[in-house]
Jmol script that loads the backbone (N, CA, C; Angstrom):
load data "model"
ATOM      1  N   UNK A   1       0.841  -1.170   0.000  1.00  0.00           N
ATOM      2  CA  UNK A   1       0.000   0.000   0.000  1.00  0.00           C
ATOM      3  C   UNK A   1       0.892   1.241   0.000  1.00  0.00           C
ATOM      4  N   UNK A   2       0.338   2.216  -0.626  1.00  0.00           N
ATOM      5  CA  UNK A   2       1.617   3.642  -1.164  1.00  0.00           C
ATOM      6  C   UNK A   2       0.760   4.480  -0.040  1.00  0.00           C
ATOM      7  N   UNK A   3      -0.112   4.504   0.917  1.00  0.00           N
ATOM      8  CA  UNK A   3      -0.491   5.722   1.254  1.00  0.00           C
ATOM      9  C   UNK A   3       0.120   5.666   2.457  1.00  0.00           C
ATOM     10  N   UNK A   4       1.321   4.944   3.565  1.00  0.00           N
ATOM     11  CA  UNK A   4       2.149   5.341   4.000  1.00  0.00           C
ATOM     12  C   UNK A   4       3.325   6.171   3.739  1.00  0.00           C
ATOM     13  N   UNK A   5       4.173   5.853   2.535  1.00  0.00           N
ATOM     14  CA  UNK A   5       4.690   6.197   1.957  1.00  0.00           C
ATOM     15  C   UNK A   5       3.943   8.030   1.748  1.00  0.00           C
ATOM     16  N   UNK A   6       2.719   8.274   1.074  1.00  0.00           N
ATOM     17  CA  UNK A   6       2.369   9.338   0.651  1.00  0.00           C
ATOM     18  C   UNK A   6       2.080  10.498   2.061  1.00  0.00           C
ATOM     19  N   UNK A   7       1.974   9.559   3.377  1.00  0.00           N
ATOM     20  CA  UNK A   7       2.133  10.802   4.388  1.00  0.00           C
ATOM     21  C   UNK A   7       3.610  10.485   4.974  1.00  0.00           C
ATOM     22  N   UNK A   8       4.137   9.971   4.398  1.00  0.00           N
ATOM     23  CA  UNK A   8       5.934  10.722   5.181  1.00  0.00           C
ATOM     24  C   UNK A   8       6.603  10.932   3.964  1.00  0.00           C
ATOM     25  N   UNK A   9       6.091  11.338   2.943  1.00  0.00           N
ATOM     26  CA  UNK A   9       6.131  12.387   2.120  1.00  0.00           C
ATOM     27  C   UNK A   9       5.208  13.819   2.313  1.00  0.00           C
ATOM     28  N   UNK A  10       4.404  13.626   3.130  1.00  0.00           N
ATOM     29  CA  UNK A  10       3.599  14.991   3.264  1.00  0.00           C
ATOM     30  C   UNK A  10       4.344  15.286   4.395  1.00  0.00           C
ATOM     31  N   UNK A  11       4.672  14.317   5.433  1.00  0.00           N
ATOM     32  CA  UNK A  11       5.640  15.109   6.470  1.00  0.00           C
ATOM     33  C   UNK A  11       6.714  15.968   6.221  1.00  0.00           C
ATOM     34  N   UNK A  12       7.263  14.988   5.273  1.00  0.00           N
ATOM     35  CA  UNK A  12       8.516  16.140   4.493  1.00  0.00           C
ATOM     36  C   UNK A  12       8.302  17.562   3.815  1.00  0.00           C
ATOM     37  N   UNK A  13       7.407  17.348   3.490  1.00  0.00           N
ATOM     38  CA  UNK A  13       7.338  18.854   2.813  1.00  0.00           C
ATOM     39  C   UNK A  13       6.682  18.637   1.357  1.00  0.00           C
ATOM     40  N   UNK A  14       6.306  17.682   0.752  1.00  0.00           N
ATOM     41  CA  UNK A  14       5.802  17.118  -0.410  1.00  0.00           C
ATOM     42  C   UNK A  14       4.115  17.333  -0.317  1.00  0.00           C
ATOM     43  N   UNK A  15       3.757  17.627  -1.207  1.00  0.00           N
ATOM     44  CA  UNK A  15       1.954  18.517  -1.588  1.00  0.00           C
ATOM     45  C   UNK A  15       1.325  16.963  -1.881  1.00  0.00           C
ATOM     46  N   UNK A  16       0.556  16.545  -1.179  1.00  0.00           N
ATOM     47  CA  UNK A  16       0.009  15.062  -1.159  1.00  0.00           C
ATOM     48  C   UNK A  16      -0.711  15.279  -2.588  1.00  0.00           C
ATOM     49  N   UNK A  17      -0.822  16.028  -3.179  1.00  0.00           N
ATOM     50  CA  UNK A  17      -1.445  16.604  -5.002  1.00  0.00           C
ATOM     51  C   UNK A  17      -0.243  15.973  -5.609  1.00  0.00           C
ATOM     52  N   UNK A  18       0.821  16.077  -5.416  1.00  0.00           N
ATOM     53  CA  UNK A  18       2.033  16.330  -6.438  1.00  0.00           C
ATOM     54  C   UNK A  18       2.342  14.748  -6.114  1.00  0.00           C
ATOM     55  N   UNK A  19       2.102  13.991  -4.753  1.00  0.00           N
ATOM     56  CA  UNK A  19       2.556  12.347  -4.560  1.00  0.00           C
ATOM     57  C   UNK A  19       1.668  11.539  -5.264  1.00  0.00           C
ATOM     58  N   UNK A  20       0.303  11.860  -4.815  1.00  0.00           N
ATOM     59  CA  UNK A  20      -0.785  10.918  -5.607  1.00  0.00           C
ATOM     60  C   UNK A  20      -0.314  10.861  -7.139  1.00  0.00           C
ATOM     61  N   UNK A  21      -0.115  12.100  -7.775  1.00  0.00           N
ATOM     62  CA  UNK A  21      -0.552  12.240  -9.211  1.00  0.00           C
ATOM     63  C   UNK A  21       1.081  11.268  -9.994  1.00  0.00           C
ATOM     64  N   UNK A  22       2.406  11.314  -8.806  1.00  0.00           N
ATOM     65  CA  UNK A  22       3.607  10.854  -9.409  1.00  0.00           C
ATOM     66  C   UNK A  22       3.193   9.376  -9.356  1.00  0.00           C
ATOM     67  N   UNK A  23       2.406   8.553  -8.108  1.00  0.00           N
ATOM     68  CA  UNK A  23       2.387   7.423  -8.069  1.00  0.00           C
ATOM     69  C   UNK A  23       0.970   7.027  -8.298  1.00  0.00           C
ATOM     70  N   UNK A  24       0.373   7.625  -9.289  1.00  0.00           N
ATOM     71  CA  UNK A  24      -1.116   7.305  -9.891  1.00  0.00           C
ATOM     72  C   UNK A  24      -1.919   6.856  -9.218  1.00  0.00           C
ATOM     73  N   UNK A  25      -2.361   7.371  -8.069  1.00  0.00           N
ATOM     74  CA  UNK A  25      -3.345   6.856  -6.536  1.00  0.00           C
ATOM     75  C   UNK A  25      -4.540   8.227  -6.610  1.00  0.00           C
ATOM     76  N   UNK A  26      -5.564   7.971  -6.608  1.00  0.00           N
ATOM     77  CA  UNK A  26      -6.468   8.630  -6.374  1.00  0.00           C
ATOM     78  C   UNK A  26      -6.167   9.371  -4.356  1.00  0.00           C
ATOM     79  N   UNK A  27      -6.550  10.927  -4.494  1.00  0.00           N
ATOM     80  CA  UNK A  27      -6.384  11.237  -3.024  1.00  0.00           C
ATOM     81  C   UNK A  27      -7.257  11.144  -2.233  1.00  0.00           C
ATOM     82  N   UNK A  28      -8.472  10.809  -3.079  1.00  0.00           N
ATOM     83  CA  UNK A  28      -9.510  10.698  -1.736  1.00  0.00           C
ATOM     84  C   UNK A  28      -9.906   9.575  -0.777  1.00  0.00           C
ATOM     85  N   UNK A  29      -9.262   8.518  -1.207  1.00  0.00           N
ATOM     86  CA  UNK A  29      -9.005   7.217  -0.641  1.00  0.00           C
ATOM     87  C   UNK A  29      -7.816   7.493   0.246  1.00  0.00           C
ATOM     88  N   UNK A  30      -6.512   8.160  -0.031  1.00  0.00           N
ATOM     89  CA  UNK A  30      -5.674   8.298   0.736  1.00  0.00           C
ATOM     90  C   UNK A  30      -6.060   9.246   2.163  1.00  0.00           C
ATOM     91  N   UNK A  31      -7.171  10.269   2.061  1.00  0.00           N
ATOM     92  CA  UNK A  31      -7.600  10.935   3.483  1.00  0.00           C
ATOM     93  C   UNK A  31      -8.729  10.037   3.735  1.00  0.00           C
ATOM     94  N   UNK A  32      -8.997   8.599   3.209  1.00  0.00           N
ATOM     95  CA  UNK A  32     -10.173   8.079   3.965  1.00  0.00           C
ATOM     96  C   UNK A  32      -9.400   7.207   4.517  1.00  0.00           C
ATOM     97  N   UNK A  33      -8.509   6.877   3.891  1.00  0.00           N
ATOM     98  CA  UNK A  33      -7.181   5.955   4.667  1.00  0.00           C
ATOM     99  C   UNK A  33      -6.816   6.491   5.900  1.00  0.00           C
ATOM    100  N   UNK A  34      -6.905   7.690   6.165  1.00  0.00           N
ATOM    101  CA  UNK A  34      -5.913   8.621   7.475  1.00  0.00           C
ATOM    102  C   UNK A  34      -6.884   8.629   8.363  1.00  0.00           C
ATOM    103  N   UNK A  35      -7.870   8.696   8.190  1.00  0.00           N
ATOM    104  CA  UNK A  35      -9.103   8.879   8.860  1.00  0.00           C
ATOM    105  C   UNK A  35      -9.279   7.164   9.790  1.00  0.00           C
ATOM    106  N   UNK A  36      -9.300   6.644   9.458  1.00  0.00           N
ATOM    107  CA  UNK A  36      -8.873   4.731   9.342  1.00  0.00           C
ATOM    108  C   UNK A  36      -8.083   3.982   8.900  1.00  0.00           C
ATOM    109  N   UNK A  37      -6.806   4.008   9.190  1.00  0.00           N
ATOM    110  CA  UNK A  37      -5.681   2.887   8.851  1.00  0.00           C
ATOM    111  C   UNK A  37      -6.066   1.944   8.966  1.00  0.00           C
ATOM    112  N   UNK A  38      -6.290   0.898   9.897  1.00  0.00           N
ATOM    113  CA  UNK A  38      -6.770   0.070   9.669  1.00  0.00           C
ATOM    114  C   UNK A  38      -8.263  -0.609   9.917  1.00  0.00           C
ATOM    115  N   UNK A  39      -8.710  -1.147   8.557  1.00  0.00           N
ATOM    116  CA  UNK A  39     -10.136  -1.453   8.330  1.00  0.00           C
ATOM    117  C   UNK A  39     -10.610  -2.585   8.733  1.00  0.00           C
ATOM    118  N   UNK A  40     -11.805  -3.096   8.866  1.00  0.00           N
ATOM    119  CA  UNK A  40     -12.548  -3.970  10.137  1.00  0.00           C
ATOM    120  C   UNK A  40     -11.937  -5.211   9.541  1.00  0.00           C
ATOM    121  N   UNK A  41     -11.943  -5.059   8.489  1.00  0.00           N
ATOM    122  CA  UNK A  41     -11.362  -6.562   7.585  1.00  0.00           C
ATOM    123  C   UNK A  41      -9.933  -7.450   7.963  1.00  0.00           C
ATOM    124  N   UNK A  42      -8.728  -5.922   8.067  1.00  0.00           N
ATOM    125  CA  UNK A  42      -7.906  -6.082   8.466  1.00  0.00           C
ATOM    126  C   UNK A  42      -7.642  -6.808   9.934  1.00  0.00           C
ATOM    127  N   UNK A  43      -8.370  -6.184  10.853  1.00  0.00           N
ATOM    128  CA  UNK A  43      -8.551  -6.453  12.452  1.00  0.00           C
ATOM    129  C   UNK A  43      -9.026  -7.678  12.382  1.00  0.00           C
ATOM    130  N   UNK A  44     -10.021  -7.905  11.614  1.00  0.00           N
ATOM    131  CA  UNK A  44     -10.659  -9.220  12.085  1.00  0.00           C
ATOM    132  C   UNK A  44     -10.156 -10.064  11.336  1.00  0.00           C
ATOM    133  N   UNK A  45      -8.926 -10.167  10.331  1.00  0.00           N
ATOM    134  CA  UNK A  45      -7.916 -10.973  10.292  1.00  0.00           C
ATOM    135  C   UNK A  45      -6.952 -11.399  11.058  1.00  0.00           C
ATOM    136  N   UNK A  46      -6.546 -10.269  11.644  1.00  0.00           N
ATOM    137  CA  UNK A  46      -5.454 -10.400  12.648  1.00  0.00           C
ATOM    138  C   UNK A  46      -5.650 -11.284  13.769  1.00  0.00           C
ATOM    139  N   UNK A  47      -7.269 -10.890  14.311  1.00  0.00           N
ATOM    140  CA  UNK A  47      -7.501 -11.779  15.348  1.00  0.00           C
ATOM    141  C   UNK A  47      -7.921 -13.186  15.313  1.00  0.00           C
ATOM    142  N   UNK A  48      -8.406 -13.403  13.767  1.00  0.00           N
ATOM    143  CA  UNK A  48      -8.131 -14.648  13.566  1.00  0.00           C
ATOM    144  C   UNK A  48      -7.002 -15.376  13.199  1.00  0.00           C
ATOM    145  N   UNK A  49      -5.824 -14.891  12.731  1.00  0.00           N
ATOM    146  CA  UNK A  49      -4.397 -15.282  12.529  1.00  0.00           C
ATOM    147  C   UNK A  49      -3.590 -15.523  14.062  1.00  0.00           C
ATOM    148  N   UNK A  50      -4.302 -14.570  15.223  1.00  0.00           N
ATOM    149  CA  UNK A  50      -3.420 -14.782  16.194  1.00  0.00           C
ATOM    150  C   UNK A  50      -4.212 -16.013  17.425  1.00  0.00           C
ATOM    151  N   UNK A  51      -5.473 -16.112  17.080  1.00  0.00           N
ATOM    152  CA  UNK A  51      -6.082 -17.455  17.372  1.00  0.00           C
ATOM    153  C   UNK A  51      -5.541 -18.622  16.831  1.00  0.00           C
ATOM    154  N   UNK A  52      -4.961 -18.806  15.654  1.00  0.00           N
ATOM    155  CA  UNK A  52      -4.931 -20.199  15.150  1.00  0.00           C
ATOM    156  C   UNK A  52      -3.010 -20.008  15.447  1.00  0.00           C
ATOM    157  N   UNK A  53      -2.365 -18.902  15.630  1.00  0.00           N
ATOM    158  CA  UNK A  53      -1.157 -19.003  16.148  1.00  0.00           C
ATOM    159  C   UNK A  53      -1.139 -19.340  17.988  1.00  0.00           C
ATOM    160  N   UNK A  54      -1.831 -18.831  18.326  1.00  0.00           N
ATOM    161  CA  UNK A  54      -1.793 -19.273  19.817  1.00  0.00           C
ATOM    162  C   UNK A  54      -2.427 -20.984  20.184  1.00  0.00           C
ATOM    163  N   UNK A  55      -3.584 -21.335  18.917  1.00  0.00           N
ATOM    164  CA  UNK A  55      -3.536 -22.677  19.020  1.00  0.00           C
ATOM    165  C   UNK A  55      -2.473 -23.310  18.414  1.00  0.00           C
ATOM    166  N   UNK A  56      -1.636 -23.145  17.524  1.00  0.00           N
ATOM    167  CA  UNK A  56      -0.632 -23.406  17.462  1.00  0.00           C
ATOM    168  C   UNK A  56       0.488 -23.813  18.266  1.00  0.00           C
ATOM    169  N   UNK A  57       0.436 -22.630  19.017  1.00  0.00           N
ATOM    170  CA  UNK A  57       1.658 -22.748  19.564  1.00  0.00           C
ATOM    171  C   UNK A  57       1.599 -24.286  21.082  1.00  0.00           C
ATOM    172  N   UNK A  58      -0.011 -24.200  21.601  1.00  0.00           N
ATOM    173  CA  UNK A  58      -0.113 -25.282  22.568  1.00  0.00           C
ATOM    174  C   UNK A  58      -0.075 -26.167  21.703  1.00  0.00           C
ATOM    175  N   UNK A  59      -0.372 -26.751  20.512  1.00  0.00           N
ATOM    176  CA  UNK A  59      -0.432 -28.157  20.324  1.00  0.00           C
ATOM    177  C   UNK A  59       0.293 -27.874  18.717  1.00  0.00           C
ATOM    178  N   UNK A  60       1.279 -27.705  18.336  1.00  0.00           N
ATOM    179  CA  UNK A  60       2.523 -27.431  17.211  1.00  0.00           C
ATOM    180  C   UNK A  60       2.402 -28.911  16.372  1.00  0.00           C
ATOM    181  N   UNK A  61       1.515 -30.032  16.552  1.00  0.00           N
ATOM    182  CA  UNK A  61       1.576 -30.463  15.715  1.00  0.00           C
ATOM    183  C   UNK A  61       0.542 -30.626  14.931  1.00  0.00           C
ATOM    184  N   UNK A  62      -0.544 -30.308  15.338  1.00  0.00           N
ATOM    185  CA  UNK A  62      -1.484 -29.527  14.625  1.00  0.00           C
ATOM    186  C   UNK A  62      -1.608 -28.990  13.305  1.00  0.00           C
ATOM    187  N   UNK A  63      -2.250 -29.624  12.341  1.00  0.00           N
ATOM    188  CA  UNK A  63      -2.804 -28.757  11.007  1.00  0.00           C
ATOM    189  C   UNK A  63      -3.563 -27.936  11.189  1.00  0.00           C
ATOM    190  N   UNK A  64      -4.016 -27.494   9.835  1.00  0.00           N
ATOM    191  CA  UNK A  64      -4.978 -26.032   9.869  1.00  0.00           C
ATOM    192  C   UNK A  64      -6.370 -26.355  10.316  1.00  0.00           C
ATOM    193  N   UNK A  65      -6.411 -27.601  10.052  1.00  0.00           N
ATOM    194  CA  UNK A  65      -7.829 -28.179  10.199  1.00  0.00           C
ATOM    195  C   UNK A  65      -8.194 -28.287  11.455  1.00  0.00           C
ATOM    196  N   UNK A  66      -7.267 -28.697  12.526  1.00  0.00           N
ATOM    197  CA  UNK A  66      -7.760 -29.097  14.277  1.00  0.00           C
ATOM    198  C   UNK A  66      -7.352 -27.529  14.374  1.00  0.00           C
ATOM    199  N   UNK A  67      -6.889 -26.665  13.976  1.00  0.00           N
ATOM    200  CA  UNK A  67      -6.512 -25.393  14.238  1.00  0.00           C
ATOM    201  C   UNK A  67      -7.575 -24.361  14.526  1.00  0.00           C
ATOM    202  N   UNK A  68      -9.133 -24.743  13.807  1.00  0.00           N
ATOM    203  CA  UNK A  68     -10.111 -24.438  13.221  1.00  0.00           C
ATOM    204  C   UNK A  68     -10.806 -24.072  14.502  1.00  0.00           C
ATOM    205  N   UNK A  69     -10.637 -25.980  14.832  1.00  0.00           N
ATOM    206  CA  UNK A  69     -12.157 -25.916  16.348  1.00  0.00           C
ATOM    207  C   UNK A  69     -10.993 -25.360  17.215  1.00  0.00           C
ATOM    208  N   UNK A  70      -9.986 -25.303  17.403  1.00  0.00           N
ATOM    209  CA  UNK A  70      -9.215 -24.434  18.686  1.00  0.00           C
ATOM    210  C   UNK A  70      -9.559 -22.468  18.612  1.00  0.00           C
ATOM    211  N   UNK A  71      -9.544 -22.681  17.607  1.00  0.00           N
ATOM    212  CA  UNK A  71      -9.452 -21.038  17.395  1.00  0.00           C
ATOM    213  C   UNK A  71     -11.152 -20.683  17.875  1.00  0.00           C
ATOM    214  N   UNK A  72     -11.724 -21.565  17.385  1.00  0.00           N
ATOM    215  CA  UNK A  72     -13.549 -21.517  17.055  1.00  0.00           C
ATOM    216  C   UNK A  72     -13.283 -21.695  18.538  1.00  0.00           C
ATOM    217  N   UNK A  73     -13.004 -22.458  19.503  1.00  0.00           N
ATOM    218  CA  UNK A  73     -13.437 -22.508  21.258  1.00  0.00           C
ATOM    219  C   UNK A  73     -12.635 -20.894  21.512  1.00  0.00           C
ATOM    220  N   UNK A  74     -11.650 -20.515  21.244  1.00  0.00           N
ATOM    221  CA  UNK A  74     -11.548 -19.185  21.625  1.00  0.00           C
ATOM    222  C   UNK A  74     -12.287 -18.202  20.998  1.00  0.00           C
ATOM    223  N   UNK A  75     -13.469 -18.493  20.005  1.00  0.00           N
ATOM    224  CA  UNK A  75     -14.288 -17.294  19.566  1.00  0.00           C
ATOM    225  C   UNK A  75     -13.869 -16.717  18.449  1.00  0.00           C
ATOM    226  N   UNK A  76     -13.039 -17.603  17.228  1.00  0.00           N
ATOM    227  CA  UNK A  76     -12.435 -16.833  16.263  1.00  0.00           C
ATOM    228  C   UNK A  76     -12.846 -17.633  15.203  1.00  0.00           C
ATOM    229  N   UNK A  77     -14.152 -17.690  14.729  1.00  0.00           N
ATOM    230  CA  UNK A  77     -15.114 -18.631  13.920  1.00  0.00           C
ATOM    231  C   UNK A  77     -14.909 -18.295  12.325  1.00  0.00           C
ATOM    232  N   UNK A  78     -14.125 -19.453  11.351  1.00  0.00           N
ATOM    233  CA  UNK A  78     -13.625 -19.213  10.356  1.00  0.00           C
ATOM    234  C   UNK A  78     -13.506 -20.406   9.289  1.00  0.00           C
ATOM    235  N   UNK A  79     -13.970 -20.236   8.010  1.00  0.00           N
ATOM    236  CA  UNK A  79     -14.121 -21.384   7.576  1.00  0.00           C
ATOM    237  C   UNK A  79     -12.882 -22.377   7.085  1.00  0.00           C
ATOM    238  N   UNK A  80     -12.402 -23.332   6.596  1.00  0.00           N
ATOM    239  CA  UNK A  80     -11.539 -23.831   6.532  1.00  0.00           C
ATOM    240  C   UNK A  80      -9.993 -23.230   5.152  1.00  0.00           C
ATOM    241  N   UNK A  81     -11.274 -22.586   4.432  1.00  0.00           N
ATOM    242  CA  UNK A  81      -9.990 -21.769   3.267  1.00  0.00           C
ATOM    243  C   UNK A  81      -9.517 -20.172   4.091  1.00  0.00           C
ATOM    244  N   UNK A  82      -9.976 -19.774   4.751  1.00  0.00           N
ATOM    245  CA  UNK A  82      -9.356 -18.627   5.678  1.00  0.00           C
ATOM    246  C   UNK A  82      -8.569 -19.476   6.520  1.00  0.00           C
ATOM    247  N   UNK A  83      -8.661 -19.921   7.105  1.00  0.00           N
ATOM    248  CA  UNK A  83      -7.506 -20.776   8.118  1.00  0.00           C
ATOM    249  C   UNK A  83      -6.473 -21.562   7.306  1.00  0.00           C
ATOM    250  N   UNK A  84      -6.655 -21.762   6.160  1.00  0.00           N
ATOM    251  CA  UNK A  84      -5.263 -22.363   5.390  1.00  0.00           C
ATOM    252  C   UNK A  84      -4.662 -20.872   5.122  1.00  0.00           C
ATOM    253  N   UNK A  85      -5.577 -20.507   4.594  1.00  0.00           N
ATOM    254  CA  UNK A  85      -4.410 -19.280   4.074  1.00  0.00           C
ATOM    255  C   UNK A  85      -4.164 -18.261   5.056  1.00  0.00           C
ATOM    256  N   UNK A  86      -4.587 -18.159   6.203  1.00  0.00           N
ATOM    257  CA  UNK A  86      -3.627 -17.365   7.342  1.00  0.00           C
ATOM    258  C   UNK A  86      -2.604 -18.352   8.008  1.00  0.00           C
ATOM    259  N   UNK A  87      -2.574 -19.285   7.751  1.00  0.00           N
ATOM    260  CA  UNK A  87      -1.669 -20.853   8.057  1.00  0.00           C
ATOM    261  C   UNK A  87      -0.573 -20.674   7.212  1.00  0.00           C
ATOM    262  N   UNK A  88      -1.053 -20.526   6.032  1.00  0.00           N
ATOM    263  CA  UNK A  88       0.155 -20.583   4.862  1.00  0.00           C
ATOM    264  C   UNK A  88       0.667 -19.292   5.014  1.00  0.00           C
ATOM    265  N   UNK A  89       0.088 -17.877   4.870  1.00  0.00           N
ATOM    266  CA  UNK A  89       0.918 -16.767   5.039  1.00  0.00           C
ATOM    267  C   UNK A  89       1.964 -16.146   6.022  1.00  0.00           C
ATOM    268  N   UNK A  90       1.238 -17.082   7.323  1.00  0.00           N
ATOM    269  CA  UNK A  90       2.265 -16.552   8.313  1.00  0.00           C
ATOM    270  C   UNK A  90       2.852 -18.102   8.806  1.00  0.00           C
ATOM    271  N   UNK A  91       3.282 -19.009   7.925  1.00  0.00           N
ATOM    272  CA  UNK A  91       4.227 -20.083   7.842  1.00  0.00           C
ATOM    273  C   UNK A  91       4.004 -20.754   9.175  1.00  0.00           C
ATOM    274  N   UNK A  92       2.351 -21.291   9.738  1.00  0.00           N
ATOM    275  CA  UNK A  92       1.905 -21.986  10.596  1.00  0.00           C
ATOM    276  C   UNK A  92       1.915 -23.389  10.192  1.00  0.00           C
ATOM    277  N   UNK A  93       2.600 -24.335  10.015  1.00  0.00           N
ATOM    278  CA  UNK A  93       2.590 -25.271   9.580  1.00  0.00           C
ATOM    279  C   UNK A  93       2.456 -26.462  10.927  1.00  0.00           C
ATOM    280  N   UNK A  94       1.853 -27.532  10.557  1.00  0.00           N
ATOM    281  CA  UNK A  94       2.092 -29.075  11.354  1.00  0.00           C
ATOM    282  C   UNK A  94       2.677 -29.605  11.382  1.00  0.00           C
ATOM    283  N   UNK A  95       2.986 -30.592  12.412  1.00  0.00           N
ATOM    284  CA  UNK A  95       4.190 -31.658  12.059  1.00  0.00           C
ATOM    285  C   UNK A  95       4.116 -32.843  11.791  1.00  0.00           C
TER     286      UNK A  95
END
end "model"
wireframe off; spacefill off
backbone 0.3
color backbone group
């Protein structure tokens, strides 16, 4: 995402007009961005990535699949292709 980048360029002294238009980003998404960094989507990834890492971490030999009902008893209810792929992205693997 460039709209970090585009406010520590506005910190510097750079016209957030003159950043958008060099790196072809519309600006009105970038002040709805500032307004909310991060979006509900985001959060409620996280807290399901750090459910199936904390079940992880008690029972490490664990696939994504028993990973599922551990996360689901802590309240982080997710179907089985979201739990592979927060498994696979943050290199949660079984043994």
């Amino acid at each position: 995402m460039m709209y970090p980048l585009v406010r520590e360029l506005a910190a510097d002294g750079v016209p957030v007009t003159v950043t958008c238009r060099v790196l072809k980003i519309a600006r009105q998404p970038y002040y709805r961005w500032l307004v909310c960094p991060v979006t509900d989507a985001e959060l409620l990834e996280a807290y399901r990535a750090n459910a199936l890492f904390d079940a992880h971490t008690e029972d490490p030999e664990f696939g994504y699949r028993f990973l599922i009902d551990e996360a689901a008893d802590a309240g982080e209810v997710m179907c089985e292709r979201t739990a592979w792929r927060l498994c696979s992205s943050n290199g949660v693997k079984g043994q």
